[in-house]
C-alpha positions as semicolon CSV with decimal commas, in nm:
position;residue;x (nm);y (nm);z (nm)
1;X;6,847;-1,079;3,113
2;X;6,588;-0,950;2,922
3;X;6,536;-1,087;2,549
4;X;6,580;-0,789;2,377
5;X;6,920;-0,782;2,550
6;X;6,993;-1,147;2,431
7;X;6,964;-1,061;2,051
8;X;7,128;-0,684;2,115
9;X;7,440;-0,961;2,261
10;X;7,397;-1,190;2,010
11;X;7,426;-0,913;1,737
12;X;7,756;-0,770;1,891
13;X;7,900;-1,110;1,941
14;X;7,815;-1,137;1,572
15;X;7,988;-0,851;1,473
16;X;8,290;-0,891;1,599
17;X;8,299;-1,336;1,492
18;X;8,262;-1,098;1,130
19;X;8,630;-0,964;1,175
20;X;8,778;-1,305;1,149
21;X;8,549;-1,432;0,894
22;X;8,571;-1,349;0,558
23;X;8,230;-1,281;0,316
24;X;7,972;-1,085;0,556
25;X;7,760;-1,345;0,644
26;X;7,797;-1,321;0,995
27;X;7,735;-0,950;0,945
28;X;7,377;-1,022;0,768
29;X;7,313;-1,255;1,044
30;X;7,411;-0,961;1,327
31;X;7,212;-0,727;1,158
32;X;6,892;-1,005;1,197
33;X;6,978;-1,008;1,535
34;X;6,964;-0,635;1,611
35;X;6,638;-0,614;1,402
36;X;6,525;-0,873;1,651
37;X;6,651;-0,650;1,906
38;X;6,481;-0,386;1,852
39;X;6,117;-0,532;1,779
40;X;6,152;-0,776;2,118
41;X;6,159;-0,436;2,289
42;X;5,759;-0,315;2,142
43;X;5,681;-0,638;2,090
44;X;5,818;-0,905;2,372
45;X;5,723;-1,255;2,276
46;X;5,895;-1,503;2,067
47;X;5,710;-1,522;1,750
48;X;5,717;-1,201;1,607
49;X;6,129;-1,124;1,727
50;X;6,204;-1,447;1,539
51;X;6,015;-1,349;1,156
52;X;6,167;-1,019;1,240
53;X;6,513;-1,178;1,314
54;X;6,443;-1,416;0,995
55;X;6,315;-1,111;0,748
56;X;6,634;-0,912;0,877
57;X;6,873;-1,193;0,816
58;X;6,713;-1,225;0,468
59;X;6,749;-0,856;0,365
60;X;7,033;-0,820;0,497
61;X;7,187;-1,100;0,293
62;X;7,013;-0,946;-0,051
63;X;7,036;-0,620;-0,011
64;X;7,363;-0,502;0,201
65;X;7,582;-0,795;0,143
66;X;7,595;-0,754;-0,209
67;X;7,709;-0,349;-0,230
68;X;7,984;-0,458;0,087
69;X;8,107;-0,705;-0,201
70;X;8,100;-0,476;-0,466
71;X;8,329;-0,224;-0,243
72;X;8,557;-0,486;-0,151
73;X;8,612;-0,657;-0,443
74;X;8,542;-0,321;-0,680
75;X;8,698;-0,395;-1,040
76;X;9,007;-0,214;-1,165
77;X;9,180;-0,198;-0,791
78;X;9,289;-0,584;-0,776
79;X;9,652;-0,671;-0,807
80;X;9,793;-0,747;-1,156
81;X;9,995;-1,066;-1,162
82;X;10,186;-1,277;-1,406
83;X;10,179;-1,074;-1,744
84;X;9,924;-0,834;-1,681
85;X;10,169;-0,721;-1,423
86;X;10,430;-0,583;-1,740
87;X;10,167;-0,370;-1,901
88;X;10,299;-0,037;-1,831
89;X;10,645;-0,107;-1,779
90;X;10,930;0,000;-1,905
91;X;11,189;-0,195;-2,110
92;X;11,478;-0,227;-2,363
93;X;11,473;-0,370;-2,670
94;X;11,733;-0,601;-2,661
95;X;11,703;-0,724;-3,034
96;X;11,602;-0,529;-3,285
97;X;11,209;-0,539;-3,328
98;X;11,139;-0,530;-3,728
99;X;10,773;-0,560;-3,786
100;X;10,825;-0,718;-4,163
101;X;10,995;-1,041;-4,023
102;X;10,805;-1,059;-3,697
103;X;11,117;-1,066;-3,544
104;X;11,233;-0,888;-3,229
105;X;11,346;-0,894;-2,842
106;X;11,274;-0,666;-2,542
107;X;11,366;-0,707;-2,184
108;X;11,126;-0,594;-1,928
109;X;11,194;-0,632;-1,568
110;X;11,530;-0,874;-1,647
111;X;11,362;-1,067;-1,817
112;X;11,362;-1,127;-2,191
113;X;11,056;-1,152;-2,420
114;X;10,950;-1,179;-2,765
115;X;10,855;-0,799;-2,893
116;X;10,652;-0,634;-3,158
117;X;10,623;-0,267;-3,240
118;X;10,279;-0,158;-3,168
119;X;10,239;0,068;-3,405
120;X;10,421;-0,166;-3,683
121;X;10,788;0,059;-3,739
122;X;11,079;-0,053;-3,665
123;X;11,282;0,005;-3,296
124;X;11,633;-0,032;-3,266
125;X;11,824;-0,211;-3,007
126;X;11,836;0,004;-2,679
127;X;11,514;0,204;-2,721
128;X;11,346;0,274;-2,450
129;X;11,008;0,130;-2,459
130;X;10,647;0,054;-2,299
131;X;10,495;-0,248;-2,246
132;X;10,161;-0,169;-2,415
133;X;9,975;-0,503;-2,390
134;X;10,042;-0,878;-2,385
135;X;9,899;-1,140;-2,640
136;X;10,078;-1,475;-2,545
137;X;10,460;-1,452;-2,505
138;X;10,457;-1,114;-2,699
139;X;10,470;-0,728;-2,602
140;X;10,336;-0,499;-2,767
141;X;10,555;-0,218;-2,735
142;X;10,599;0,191;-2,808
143;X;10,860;0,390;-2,737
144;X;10,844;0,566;-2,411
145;X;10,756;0,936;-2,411
């Protein structure tokens, strides 16, 4: 086997090991190893396949892995848990929500939480409303339109 064949191997190998590992290191290594690949064939030897292998990991790992990351993990697509998860959803005031006494109920989801009106008026029991955001225990509601 020639060597150019070894790191074009190595490189698949690589690239496949990155399916079942998580961050795309492997990948960054895989693409060192084709780099390699590729300059063993002009340039047989071990010296110069081995900075280009190096150089290719190193690249590879500043400049690619970071954009793959970026895609995968791009902001605003993640899945909203624990409160966060309510914004949005639709509910019932369950006790009467009167912005001068701070007092009020609304059940979201079968669950019931401490309510305020959003825009500060007053919502009767069994309106409709929308969870607009979450500060502590409370919901910040509006009707829904």
């Amino acid at each position: 086997m020639h060597e150019w064949q070894a790191w074009l191997v190595a490189a698949l190998l690589l690239a496949v090991a990155e399916m079942a590992a998580p961050g795309f290191w492997l990948l960054s290594v895989a693409l060192g190893c084709l780099a390699a690949g590729l300059v063993s064939v002009v340039a047989p030897g071990v010296l110069v396949p081995t900075l280009t292998f190096a150089a290719g990991t190193l690249l590879s790992l500043v400049g690619i892995r970071p954009v793959l990351l970026r895609s995968l993990h791009a902001r605003g697509r993640g899945v909203k848990t624990n409160v966060e998860a309510l914004i949005g959803k639709v509910g019932v005031v369950s006790e009467r929500i009167d912005p001068a006494s701070g007092r009020g109920r609304v059940l979201v989801e079968g669950e019931d939480w401490r309510g305020a009106s959003l825009l500060d008026v007053p919502l009767e029991a069994g309106t409709r409303v929308m969870v607009i955001r979450v500060e502590g225990n409370t919901l910040y509601v509006d009707r829904e339109t």
